[in-house]
ZAFIFI-113703 format. One line per field, with one value per atom (N, C-alpha, C, O): residue in three letters; atom name; x negated, y negated, z negated. Coordinates in steps of 0.1 Angstrom, whole numbers. Example, Ala and Ser with C-alpha at 12.3 -4.5 7.8 and 13.67 -1.06 7.14 Angstrom:
2
type ala;ala;ala;ala;ser;ser;ser;ser $
atom N;CA;C;O;N;CA;C;O $
xx -132;-123;-132;-142;-128;-137;-129;-134 $
yy 57;45;33;33;22;11;0;-11 $
zz -78;-78;-78;-85;-71;-71;-79;-80 $
***
This chain:
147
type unk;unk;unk;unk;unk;unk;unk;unk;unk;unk;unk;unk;unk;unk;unk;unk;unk;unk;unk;unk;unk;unk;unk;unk;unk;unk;unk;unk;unk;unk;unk;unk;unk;unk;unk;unk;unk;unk;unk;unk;unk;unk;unk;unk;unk;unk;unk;unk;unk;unk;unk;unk;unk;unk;unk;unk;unk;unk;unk;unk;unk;unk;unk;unk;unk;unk;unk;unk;unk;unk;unk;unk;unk;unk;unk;unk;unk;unk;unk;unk;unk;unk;unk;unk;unk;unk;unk;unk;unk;unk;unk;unk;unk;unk;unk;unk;unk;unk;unk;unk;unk;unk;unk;unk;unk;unk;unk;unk;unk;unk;unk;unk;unk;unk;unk;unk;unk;unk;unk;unk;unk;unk;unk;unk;unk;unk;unk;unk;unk;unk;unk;unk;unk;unk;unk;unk;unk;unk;unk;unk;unk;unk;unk;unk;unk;unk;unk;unk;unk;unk;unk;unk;unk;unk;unk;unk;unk;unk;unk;unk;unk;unk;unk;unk;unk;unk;unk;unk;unk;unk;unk;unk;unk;unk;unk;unk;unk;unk;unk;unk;unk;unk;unk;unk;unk;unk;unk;unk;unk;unk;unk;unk;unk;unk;unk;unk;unk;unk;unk;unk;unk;unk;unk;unk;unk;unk;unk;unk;unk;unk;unk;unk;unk;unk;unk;unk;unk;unk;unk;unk;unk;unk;unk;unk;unk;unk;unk;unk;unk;unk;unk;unk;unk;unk;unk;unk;unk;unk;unk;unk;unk;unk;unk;unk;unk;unk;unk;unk;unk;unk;unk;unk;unk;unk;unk;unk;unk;unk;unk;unk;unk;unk;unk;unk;unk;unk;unk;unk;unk;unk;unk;unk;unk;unk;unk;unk;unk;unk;unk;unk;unk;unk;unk;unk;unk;unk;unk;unk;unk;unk;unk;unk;unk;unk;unk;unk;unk;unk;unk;unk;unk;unk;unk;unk;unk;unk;unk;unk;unk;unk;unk;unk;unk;unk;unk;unk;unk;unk;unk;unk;unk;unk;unk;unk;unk;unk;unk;unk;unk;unk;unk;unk;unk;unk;unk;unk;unk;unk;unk;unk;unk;unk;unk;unk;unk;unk;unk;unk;unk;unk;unk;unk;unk;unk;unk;unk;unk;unk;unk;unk;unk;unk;unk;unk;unk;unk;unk;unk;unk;unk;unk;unk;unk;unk;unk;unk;unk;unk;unk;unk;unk;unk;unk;unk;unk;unk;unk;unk;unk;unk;unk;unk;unk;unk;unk;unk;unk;unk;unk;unk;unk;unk;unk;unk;unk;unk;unk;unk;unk;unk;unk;unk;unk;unk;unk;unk;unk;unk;unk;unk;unk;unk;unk;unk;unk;unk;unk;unk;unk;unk;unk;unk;unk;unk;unk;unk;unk;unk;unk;unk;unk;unk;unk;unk;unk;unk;unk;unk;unk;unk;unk;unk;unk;unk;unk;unk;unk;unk;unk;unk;unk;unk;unk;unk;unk;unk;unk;unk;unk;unk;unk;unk;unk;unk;unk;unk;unk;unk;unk;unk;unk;unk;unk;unk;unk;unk;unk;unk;unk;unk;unk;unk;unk;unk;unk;unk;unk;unk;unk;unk;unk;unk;unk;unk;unk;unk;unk;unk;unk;unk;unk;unk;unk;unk;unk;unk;unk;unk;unk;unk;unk;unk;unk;unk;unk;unk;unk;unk;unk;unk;unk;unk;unk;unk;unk;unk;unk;unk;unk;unk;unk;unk;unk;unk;unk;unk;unk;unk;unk;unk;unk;unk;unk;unk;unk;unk;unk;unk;unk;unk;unk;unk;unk;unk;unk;unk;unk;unk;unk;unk;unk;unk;unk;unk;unk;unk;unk;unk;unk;unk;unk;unk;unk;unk;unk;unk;unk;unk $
atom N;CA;C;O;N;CA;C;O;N;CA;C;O;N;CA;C;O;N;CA;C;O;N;CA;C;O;N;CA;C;O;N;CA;C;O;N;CA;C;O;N;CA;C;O;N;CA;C;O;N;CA;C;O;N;CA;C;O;N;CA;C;O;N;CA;C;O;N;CA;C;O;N;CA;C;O;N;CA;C;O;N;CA;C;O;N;CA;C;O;N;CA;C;O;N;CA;C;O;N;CA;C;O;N;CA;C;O;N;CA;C;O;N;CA;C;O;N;CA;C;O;N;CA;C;O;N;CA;C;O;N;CA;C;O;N;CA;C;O;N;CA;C;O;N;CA;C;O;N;CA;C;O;N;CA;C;O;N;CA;C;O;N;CA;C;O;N;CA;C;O;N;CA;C;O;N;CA;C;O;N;CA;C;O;N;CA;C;O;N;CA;C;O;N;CA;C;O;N;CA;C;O;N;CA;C;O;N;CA;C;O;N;CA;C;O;N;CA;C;O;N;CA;C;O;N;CA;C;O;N;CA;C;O;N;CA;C;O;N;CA;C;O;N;CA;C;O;N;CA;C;O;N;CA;C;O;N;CA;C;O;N;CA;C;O;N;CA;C;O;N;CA;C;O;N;CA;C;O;N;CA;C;O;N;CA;C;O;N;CA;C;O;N;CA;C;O;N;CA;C;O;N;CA;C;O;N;CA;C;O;N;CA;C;O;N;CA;C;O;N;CA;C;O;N;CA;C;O;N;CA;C;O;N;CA;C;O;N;CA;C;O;N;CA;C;O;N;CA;C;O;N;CA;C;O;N;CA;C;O;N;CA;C;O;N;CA;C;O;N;CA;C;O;N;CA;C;O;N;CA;C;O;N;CA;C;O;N;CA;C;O;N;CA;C;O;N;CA;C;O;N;CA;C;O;N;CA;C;O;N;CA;C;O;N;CA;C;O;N;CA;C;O;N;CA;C;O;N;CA;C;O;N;CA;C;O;N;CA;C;O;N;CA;C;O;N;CA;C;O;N;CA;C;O;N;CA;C;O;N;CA;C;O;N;CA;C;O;N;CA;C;O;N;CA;C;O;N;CA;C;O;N;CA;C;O;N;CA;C;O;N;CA;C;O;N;CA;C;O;N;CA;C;O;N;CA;C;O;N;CA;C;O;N;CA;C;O;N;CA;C;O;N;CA;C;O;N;CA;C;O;N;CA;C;O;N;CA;C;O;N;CA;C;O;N;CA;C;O;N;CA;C;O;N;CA;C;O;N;CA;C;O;N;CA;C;O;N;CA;C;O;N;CA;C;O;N;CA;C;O;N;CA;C;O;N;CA;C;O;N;CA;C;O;N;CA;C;O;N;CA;C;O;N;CA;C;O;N;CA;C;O;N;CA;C;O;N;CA;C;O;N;CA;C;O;N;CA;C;O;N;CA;C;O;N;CA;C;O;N;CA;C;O;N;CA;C;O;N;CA;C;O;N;CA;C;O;N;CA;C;O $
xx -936;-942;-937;-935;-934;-929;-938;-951;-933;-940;-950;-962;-945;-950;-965;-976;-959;-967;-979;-989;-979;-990;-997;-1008;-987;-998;-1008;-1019;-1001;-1008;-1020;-1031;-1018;-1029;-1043;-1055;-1040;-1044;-1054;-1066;-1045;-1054;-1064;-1073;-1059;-1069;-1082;-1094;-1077;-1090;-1097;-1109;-1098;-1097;-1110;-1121;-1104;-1110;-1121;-1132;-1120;-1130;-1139;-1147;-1139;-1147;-1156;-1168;-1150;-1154;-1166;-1176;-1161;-1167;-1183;-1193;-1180;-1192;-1194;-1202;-1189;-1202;-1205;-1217;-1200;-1211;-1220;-1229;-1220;-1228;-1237;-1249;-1233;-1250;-1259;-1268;-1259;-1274;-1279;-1271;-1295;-1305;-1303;-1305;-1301;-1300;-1284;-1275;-1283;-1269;-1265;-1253;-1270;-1267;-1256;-1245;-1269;-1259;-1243;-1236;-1243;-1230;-1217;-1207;-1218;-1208;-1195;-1185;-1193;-1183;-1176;-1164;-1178;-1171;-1164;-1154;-1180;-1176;-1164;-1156;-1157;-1148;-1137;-1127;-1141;-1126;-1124;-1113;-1133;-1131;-1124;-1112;-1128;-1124;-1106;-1095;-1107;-1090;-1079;-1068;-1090;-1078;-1075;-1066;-1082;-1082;-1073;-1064;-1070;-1065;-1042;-1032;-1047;-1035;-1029;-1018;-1040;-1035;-1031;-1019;-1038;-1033;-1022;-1016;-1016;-1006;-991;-981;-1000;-984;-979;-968;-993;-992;-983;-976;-983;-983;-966;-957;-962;-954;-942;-931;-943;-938;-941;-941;-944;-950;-932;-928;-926;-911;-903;-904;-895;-882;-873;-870;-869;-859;-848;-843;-842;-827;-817;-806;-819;-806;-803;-811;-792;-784;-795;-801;-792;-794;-808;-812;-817;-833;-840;-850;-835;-840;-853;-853;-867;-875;-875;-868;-884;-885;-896;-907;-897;-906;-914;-910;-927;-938;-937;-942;-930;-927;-944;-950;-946;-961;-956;-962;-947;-947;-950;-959;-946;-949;-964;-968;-969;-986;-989;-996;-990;-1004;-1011;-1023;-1000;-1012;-1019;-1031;-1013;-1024;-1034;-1045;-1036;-1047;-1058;-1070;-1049;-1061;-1063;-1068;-1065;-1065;-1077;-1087;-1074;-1081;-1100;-1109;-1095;-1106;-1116;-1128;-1103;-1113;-1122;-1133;-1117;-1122;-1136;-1146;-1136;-1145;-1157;-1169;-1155;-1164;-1167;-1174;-1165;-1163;-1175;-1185;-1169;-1173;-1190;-1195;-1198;-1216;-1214;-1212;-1214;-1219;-1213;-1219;-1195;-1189;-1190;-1186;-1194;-1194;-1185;-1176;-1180;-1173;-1163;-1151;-1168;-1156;-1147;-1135;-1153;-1148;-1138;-1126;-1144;-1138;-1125;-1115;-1122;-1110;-1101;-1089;-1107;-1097;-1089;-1078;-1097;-1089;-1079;-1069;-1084;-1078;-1063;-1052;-1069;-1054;-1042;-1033;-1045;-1039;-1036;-1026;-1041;-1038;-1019;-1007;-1029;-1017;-1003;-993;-1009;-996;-987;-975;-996;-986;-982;-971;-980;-979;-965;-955;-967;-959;-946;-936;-948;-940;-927;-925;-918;-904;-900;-891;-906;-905;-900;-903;-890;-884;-899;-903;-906;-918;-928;-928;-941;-954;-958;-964;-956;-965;-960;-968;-944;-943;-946;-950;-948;-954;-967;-971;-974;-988;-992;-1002;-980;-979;-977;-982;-968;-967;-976;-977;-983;-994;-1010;-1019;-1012;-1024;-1026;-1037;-1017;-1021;-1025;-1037;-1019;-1020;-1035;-1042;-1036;-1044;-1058;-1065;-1062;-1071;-1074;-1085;-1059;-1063;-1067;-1075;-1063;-1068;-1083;-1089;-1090;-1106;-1111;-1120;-1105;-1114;-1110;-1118;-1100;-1097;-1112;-1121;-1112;-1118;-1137;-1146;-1138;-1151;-1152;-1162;-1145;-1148;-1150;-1160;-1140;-1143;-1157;-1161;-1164;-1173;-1186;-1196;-1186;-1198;-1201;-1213;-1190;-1190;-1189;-1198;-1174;-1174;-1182;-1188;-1183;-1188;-1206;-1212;-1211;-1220;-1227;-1239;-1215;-1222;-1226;-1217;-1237;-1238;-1230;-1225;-1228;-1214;-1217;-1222;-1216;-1220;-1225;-1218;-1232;-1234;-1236;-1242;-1230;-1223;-1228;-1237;-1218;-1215;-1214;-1216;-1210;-1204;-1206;-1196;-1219;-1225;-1218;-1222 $
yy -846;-848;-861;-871;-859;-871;-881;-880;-893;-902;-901;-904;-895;-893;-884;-885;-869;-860;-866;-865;-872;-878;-891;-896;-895;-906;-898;-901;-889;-881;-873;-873;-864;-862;-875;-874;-881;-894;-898;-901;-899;-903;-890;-893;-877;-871;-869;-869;-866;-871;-879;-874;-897;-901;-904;-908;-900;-900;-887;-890;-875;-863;-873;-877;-879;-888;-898;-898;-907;-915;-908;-913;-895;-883;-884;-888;-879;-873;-887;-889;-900;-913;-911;-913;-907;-913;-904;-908;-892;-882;-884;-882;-887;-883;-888;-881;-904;-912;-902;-894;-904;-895;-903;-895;-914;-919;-912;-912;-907;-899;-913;-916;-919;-930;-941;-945;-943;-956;-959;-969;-942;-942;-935;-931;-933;-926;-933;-926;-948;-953;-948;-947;-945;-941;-929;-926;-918;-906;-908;-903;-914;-912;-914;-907;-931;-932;-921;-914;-919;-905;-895;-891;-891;-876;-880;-874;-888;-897;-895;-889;-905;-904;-892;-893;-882;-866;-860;-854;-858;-852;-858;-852;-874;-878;-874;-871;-874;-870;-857;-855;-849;-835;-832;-822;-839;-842;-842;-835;-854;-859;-847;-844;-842;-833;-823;-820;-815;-801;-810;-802;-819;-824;-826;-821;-834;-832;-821;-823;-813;-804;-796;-794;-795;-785;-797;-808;-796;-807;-807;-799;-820;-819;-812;-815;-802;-794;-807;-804;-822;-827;-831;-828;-838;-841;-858;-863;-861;-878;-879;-891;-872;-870;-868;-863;-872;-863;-872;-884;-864;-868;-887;-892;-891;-903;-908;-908;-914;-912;-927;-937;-926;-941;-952;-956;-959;-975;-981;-989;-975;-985;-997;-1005;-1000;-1018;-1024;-1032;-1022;-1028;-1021;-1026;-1015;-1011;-1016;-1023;-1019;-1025;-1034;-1032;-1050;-1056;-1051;-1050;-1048;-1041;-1036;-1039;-1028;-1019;-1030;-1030;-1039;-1048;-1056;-1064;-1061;-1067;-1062;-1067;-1048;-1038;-1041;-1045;-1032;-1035;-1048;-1048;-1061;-1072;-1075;-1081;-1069;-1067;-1061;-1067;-1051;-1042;-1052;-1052;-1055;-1062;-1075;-1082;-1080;-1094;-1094;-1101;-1085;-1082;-1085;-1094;-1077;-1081;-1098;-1106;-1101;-1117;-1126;-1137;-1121;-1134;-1133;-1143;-1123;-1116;-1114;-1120;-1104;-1096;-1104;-1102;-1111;-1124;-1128;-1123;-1137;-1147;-1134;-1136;-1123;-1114;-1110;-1109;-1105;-1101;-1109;-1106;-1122;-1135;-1134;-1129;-1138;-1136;-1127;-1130;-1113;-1100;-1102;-1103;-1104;-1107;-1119;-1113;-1132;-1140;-1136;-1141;-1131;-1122;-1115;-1117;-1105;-1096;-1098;-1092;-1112;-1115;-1122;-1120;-1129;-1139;-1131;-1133;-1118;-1111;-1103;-1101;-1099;-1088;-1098;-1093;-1110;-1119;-1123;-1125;-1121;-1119;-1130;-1129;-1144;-1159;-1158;-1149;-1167;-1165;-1169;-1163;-1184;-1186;-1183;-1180;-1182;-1177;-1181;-1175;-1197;-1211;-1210;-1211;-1206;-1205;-1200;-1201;-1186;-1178;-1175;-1168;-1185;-1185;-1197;-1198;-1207;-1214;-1209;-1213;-1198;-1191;-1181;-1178;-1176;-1164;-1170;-1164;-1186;-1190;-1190;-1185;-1196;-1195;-1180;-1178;-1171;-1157;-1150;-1141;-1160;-1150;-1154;-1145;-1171;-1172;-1166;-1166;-1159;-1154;-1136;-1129;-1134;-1124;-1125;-1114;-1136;-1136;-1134;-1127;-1143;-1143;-1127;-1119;-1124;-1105;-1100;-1094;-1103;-1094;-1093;-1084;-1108;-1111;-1111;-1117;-1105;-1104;-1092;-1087;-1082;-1070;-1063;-1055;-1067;-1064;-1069;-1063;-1080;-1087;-1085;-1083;-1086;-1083;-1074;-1070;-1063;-1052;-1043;-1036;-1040;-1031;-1031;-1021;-1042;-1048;-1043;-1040;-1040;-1039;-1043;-1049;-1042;-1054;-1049;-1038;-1066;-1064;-1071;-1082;-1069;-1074;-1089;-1094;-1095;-1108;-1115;-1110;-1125;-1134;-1152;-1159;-1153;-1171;-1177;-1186;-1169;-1172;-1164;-1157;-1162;-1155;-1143;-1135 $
zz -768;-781;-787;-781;-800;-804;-808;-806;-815;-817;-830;-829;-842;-854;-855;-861;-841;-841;-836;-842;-826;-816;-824;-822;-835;-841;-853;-856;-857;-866;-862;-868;-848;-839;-837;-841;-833;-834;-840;-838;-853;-866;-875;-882;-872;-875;-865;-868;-856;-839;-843;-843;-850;-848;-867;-867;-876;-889;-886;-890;-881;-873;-868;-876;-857;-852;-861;-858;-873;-878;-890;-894;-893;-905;-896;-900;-882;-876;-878;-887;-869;-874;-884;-884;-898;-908;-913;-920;-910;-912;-902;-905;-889;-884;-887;-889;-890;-897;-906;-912;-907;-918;-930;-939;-934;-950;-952;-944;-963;-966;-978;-976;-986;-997;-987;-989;-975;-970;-963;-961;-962;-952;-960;-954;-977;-985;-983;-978;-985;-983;-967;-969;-956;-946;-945;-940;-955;-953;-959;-951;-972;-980;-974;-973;-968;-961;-952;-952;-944;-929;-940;-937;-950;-956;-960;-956;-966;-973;-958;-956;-948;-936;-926;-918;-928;-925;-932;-925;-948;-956;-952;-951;-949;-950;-936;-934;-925;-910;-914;-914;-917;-915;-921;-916;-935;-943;-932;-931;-926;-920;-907;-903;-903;-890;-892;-882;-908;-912;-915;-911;-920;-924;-916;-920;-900;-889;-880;-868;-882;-873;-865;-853;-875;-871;-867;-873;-859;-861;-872;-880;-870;-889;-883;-872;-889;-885;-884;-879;-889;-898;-882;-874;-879;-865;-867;-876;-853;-854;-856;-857;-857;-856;-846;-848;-834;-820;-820;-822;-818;-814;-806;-797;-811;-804;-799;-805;-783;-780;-781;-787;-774;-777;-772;-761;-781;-771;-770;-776;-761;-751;-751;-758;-746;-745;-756;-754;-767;-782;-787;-798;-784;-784;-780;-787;-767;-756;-764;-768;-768;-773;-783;-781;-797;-806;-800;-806;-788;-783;-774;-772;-770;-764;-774;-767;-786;-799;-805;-808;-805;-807;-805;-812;-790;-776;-778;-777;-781;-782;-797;-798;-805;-818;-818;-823;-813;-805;-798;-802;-793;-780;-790;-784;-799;-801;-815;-817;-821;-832;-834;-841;-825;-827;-825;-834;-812;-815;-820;-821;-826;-830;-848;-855;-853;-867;-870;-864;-883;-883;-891;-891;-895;-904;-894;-893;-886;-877;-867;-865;-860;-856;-861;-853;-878;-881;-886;-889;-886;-889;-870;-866;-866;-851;-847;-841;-852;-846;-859;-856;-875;-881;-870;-864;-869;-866;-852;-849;-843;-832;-836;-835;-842;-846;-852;-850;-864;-869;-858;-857;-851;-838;-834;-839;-825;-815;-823;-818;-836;-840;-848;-852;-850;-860;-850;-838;-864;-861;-854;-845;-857;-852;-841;-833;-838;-821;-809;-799;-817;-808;-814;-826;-804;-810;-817;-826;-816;-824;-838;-847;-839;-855;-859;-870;-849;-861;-865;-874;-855;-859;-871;-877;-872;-887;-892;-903;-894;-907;-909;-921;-902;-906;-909;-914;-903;-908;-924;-928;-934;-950;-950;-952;-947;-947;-945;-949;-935;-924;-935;-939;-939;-949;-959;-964;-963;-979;-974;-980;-966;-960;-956;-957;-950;-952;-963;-967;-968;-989;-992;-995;-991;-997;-993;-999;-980;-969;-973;-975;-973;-974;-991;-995;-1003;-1018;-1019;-1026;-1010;-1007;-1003;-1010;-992;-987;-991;-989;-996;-998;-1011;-1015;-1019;-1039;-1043;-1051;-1038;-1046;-1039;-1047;-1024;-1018;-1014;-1013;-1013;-1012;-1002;-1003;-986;-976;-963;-957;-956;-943;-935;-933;-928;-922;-906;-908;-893;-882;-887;-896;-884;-880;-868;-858;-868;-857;-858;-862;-854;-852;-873;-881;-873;-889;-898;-902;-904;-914;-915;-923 $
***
């Protein structure tokens, strides 16, 4: 199986999953925002599925398969996001998991640069983050160490 089909599997597994979280709660008002994203990221998985589903006839397309080595950390990033998230709050959590990710995936020959270069970043990505959820969306968000 290739790489495309299996991420596409994936992600619809995966938005199915998130549908049923938001539907099971009994208040239907509080949980519309998820349903939508779940419904959006279902429509686009199944997109891509129905889309790669055949092999391309053209030459030079051979299936490719899952570089694991270049996943792992994302998935333990992940994991820690996961676990971190209730007591460290959800701010302080995706500032981490950004600046995580940027270091880990940045082209920089060393880590350290690239973690100078992804800090301005990684700030303006809190303010996105926290204008987003607190302003336009106006919804509770884990709390932690940092409001």
């Amino acid at each position: 199986m290739n790489a495309t089909r299996l991420t596409s599997i994936g992600a619809l597994v995966l938005s199915l999953l998130l549908y049923w979280a938001a539907v099971a709660p009994g208040d239907p008002r509080s949980y519309l925002f998820p349903e939508v994203i779940a419904i959006a990221m279902a429509i686009l998985a199944a997109a891509m599925l129905v889309r790669n589903w055949k092999p391309s006839a053209a030459k030079g397309n051979a299936p490719s398969s899952v570089p694991w080595s270049r996943l792992w950390p994302a998935f333990v990033i992940f994991v820690a996001y996961l676990l971190l998230a209730q007591p460290l709050g959800f701010y302080l959590t995706s500032w981490l998991a950004f600046v995580a990710i940027s270091t880990v995936y940045s082209p920089a020959e060393s880590s350290i640069i690239g973690a100078k270069r992804c800090l301005p970043a990684s700030f303006v990505f809190l303010g996105i983050l926290y204008l987003v959820f607190v302003l336009l969306l106006q919804v509770q968000t884990p709390r932690g160490v940092l409001f």
